[in-house]
C-alpha positions as CSV (number, residue, x, y, z in Angstrom):
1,X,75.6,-135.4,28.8
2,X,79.2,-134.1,29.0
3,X,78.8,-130.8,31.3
4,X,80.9,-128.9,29.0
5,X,77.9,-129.2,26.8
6,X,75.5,-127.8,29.5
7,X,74.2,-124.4,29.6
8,X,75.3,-121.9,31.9
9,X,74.6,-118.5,33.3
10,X,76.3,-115.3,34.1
11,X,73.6,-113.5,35.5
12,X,70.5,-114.1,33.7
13,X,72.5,-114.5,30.4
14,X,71.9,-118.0,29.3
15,X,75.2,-119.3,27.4
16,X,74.8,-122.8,25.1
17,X,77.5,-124.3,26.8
18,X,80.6,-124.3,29.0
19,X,83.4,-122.8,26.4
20,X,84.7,-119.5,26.1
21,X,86.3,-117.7,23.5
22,X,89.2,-116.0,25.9
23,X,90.1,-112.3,24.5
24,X,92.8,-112.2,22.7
25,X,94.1,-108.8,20.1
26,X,93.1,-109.9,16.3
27,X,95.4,-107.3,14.6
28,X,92.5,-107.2,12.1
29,X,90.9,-103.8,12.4
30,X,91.5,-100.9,10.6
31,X,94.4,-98.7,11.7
32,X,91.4,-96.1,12.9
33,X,89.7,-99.2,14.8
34,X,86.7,-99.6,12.7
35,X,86.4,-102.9,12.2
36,X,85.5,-104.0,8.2
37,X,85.4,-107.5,6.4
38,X,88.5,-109.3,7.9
39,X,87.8,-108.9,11.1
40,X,84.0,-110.0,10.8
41,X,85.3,-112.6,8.6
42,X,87.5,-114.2,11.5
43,X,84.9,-114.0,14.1
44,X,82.2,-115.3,12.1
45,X,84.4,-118.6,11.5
46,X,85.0,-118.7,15.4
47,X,81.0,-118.5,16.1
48,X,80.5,-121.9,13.4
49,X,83.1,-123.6,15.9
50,X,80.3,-123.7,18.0
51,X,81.7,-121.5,20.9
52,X,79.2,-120.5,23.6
53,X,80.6,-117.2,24.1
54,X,83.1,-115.3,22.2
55,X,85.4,-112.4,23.8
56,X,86.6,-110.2,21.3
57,X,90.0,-108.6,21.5
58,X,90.5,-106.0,24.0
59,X,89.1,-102.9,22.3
60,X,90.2,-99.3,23.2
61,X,88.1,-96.9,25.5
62,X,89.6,-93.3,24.6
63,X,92.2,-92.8,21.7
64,X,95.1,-92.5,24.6
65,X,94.1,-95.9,25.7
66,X,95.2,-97.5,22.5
67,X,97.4,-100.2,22.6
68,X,98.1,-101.9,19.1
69,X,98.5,-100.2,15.7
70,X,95.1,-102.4,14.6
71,X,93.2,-102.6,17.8
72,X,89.6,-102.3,17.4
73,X,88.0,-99.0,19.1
74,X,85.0,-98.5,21.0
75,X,85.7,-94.7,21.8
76,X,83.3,-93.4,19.0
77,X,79.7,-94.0,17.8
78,X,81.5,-94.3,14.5
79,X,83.0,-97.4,15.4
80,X,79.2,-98.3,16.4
81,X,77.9,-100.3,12.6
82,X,80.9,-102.0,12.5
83,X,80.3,-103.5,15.9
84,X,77.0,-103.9,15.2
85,X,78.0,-106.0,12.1
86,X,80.3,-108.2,14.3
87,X,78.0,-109.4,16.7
88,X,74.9,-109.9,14.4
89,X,77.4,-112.3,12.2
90,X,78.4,-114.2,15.7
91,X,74.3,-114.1,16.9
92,X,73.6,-115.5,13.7
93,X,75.2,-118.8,14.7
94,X,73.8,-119.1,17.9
95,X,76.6,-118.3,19.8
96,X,77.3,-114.5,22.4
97,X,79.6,-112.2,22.1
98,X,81.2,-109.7,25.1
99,X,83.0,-106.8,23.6
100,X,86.1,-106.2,25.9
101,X,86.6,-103.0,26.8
102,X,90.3,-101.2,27.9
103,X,92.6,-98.3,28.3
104,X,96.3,-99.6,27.6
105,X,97.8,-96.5,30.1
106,X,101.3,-97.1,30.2
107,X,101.8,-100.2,28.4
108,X,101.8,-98.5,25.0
109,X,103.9,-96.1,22.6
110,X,103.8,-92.7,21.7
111,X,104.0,-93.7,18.1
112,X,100.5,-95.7,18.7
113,X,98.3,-93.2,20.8
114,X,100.2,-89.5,19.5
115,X,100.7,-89.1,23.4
116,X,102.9,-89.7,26.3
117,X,101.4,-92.9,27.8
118,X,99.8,-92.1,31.1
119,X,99.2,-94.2,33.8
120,X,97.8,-93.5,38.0
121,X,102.2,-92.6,38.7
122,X,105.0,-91.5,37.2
123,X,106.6,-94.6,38.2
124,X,110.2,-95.7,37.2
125,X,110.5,-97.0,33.4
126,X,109.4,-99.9,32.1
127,X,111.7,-102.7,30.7
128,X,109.7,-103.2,27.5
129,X,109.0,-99.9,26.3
130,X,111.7,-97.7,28.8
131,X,109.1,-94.8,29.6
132,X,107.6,-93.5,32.6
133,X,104.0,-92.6,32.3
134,X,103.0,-88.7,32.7
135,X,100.7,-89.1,36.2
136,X,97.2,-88.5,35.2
137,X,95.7,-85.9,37.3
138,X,91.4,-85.9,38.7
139,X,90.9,-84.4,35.1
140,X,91.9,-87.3,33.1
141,X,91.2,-89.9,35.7
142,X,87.1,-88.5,35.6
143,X,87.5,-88.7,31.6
144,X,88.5,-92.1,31.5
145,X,85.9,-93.0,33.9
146,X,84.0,-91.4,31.4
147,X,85.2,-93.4,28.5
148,X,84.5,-96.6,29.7
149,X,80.6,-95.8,31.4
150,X,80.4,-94.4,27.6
151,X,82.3,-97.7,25.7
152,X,79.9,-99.9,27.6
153,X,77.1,-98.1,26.6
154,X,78.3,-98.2,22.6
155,X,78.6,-102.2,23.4
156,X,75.4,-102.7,24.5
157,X,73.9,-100.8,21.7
158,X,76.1,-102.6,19.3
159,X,75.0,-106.0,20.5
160,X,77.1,-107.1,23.1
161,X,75.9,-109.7,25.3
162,X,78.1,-108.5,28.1
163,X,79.9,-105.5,29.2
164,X,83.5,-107.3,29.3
165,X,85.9,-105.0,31.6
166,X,89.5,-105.3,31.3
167,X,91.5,-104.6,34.8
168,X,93.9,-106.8,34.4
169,X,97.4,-107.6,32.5
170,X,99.3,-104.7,33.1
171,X,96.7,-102.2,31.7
172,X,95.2,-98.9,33.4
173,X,93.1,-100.0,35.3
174,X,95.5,-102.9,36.2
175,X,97.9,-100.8,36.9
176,X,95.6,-98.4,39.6
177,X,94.8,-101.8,41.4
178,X,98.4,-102.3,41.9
179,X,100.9,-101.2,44.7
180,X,103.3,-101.8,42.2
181,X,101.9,-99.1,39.6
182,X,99.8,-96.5,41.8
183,X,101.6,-95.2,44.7
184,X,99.4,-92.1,45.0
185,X,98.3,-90.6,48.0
186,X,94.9,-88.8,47.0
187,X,91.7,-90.3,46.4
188,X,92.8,-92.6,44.0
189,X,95.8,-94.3,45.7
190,X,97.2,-94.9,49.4
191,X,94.8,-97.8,50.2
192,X,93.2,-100.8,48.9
193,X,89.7,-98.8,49.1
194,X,91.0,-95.7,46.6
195,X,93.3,-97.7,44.6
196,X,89.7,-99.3,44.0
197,X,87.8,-96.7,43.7
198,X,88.3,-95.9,39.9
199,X,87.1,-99.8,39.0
200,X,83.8,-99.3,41.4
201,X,83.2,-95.9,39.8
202,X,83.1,-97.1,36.4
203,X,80.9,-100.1,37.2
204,X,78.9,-97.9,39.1
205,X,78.4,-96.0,36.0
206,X,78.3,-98.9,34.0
207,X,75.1,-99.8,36.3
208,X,73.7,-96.6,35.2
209,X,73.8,-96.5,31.7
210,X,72.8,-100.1,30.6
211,X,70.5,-102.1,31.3
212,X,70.6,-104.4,34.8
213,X,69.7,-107.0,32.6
214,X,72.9,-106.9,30.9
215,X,75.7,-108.5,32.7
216,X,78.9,-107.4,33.9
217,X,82.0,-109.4,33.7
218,X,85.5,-108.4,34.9
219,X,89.1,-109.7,34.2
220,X,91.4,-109.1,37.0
221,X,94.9,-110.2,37.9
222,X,95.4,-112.9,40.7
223,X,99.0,-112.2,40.7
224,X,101.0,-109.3,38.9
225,X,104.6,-110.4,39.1
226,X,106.0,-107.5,39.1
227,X,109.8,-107.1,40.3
228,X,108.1,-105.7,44.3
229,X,104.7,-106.7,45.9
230,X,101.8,-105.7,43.0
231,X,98.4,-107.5,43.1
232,X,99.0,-110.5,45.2
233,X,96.2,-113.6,45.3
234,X,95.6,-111.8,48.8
235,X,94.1,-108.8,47.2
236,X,92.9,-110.3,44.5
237,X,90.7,-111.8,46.7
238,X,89.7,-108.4,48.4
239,X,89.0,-107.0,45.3
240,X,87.2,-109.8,44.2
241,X,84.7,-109.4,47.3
242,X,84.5,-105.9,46.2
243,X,83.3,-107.0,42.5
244,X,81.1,-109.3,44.1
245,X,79.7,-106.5,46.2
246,X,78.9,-104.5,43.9
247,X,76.9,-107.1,41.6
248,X,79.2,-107.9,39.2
249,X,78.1,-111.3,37.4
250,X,81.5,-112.6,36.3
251,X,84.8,-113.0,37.2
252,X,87.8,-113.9,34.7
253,X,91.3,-114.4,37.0
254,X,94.0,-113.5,35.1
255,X,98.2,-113.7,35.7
256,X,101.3,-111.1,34.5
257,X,102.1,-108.0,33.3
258,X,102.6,-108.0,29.3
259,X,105.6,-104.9,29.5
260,X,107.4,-107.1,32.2
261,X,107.2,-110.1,32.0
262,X,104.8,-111.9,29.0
263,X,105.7,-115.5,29.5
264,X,103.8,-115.0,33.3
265,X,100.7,-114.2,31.0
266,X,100.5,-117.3,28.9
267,X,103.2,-119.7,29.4
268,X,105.0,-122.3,26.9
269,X,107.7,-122.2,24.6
270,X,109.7,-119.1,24.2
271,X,110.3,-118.2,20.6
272,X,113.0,-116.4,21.2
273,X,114.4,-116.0,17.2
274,X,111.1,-114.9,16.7
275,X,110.7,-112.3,19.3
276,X,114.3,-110.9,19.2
277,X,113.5,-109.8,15.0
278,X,110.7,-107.8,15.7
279,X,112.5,-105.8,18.1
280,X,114.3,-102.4,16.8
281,X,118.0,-103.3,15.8
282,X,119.9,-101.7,18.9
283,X,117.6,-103.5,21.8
284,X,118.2,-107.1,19.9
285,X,121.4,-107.6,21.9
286,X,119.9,-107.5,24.7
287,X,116.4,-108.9,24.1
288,X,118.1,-112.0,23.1
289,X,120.1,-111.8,26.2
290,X,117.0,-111.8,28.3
291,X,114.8,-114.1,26.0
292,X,117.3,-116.7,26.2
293,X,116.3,-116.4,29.9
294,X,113.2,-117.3,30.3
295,X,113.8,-120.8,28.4
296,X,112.6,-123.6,30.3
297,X,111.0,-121.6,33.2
298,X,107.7,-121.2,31.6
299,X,106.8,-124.8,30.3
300,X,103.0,-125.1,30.0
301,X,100.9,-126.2,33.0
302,X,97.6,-126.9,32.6
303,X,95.1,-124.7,34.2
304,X,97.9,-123.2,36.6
305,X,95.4,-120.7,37.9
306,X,93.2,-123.3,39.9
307,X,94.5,-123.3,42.8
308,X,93.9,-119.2,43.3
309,X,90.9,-119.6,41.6
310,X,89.6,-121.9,44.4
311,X,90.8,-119.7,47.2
312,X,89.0,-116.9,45.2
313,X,85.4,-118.9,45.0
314,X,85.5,-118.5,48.7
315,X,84.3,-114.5,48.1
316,X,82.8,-114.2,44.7
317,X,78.9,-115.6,45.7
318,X,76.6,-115.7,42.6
319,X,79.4,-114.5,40.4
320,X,80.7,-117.2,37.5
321,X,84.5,-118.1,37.2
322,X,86.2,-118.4,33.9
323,X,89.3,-120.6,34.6
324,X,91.8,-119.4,31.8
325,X,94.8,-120.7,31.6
326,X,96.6,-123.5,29.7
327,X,93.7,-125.8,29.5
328,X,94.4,-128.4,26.7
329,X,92.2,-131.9,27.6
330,X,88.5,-132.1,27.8
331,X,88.6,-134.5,30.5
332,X,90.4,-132.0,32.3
333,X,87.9,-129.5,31.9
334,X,85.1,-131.1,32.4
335,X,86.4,-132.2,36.1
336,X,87.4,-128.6,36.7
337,X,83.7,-128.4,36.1
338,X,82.4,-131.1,38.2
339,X,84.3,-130.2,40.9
340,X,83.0,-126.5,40.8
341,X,86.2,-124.9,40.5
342,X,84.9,-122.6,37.6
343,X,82.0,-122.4,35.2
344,X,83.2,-121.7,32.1
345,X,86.1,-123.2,30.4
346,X,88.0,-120.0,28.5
347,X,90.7,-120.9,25.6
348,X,93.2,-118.3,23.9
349,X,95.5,-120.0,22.0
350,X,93.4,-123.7,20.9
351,X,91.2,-121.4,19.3
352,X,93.9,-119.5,17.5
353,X,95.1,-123.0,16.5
354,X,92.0,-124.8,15.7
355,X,89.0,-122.2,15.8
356,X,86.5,-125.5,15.1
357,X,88.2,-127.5,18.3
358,X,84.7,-127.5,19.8
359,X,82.5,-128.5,17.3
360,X,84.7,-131.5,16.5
361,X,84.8,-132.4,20.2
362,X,80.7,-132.6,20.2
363,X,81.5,-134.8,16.7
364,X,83.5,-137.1,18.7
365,X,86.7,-136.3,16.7
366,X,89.0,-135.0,19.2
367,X,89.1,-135.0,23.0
368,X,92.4,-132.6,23.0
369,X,93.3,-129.5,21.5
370,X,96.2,-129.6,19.2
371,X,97.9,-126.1,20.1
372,X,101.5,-126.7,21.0
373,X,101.8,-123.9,23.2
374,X,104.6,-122.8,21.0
375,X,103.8,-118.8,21.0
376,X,104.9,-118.0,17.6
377,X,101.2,-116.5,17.5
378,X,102.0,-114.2,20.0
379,X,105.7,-113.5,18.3
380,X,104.1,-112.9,15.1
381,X,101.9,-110.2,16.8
382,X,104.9,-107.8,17.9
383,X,105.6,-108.4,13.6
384,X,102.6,-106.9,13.0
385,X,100.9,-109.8,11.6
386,X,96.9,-110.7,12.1
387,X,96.7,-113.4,15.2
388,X,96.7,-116.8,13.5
389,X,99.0,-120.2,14.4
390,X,102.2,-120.0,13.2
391,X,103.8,-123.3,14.4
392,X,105.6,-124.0,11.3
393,X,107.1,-120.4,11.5
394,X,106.6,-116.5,10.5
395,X,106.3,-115.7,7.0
396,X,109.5,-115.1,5.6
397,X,111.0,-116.9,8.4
């Protein structure tokens, strides 16, 4: 038997095989993150795919931490039966679900949150959205702390199989790990240890609030790529130690920071007609100026993060890998598999392309996804569309 088609544990969670549903933002829920019909809808056609485990969109810790105009939220227990609804319809067909859980910081809008983004320093202005963040003081740092020991409690009780942790492309907590992002000098900066501490606090609450049966998986950057040194595959692998330390069961190794630079996030084509429209009138000059750019620097290589995620095995123990990152060709996952490099296979875009990719590869019909890499799904996000393939083009393109 193919060992894609194996079993496999992240702590005593026992998934039905080796693929992963990567996270990736829906644009389905309601504009006050409940999630309704269409979003349940869409996840319930991922779990008949036959999946192993599906990560749902990242979903908002605190109101300030929102991101996207129809991100789900997990701030509230109102947004609890709606949650609850979207994992019993992905239980139903056998498959888990791990509710991942965020604060956006900086890399959002006043027009989104109703707030000045915040973030661990009021660094210098980003290139996406040109603000700098208001520096949250011990205040909001212990609240947001707060928010996510709470979020992962909602989860649990909602029926998440896993308490999914977000700490990595360019969001809060991303942006504390970073030298990059957090040049404090209290508790919370200064040093590998404190620009730590708020990721060991919140899984230390985490650890106190749900149960030990419940797993723990985190997504952290290997490498920011950020214009000076951020998170290098050096501390990655400090941290990674650290996660491991503090019995974390899962590990996903992430790359990029969206507000900089997204093409280090996903790689591919770069729609760049696409992408300059949905910008405001006045930066499209310029956007296409940079866009056109990036054009041939970014072609697709599968499973680019291997190689860090082999020097990262080195410190993780028990923990399980999730190799994300370009994978297109069974055979190519399964000897990423064979060889021990990771122990789950996770895919963004194929299943954007072709939710049902796995359950024609165990009926023999395909051994390949057929995603393109061409990003318009990603383009057609920043137009406010719901996440879907759109390799014949936008709507009303």
């Amino acid at each position: 038997m193919s060992l894609l088609f194996t079993p496999g544990k992240i702590g005593t969670l026992e998934v039905k095989n080796r693929f992963v549903r990567a996270p990736v933002y829906e644009a389905l829920a309601g504009t006050d993150g409940t999630v309704g019909d269409t979003m349940i809808n869409y996840y319930q056609q991922l779990a008949r795919g036959e999946i192993g485990l599906i990560g749902t969109g990242y979903m908002y810790v605190d109101p300030l931490g929102k991101a996207q105009k129809r991100q789900a939220g997990i701030h509230s227990d109102t947004m609890i039966p709606g949650l609850t609804r979207l994992a019993d319809c992905v239980h139903k067909q056998g498959a888990k679900i791990a509710f991942e859980i965020s604060h956006a910081g900086q890399q959002t809008m006043k027009s989104i949150t109703g707030h000045h983004p915040v973030g661990p320093s009021r660094r210098r202005r980003d290139p996406s959205y040109l603000v700098k963040p208001c520096e949250m003081d011990e205040g909001q740092i212990q609240s947001t702390i707060d928010a996510f020991v709470s979020a992962a409690g909602r989860a649990v009780k909602a029926g998440s199989d896993i308490v999914y942790i977000h700490a990595g492309g360019g969001d809060l907590l991303n942006q504390f790990l970073s030298p990059f992002f957090n040049v404090r000098k209290d508790q919370w900066g200064g040093s590998d240890e404190n620009r730590f501490r708020i990721v060991r606090e919140i899984i230390n609450g985490v650890r106190q609030t749900v149960s030990l049966d419940v797993p723990i998986l985190v997504k952290l950057n290997v490498r920011d790529f950020t214009p000076f040194k951020g998170i290098t595959p050096e501390l990655a692998s400090i941290y990674s130690g650290w996660l491991n330390e503090l019995g974390v069961n899962g590990l996903e190794l992430t790359t990029g920071v969206k507000f900089y630079n997204h093409m280090n996030c996903w790689r591919g084509e770069v729609p760049v007609k696409e992408i300059v429209s949905a910008l405001p009138a006045w930066k499209r000059p310029v956007g296409w100026l940079f866009m056109k750019t990036l054009e041939n620097r970014y072609n697709l290589r599968e499973g680019w993060g291997i190689p860090d995620l082999i020097e990262i095995r080195k410190v993780t123990g028990d923990m399980a890998l999730f190799l994300v990152g370009g994978m297109r060709r069974t055979a190519h996952m399964e000897e990423v598999l064979e060889k021990g490099y990771a122990d789950f296979i996770a895919l963004a875009r194929p299943f954007i392309s072709e939710p049902n990719f796995v359950k024609r590869v165990m009926e023999g019909k395909t051994s390949e996804s057929s995603c393109i890499s061409c990003n318009r799904c990603i383009a057609g996000v920043m137009h406010d569309l719901p996440t879907a393939c759109y390799k014949n083009g936008l709507p009303g393109s």
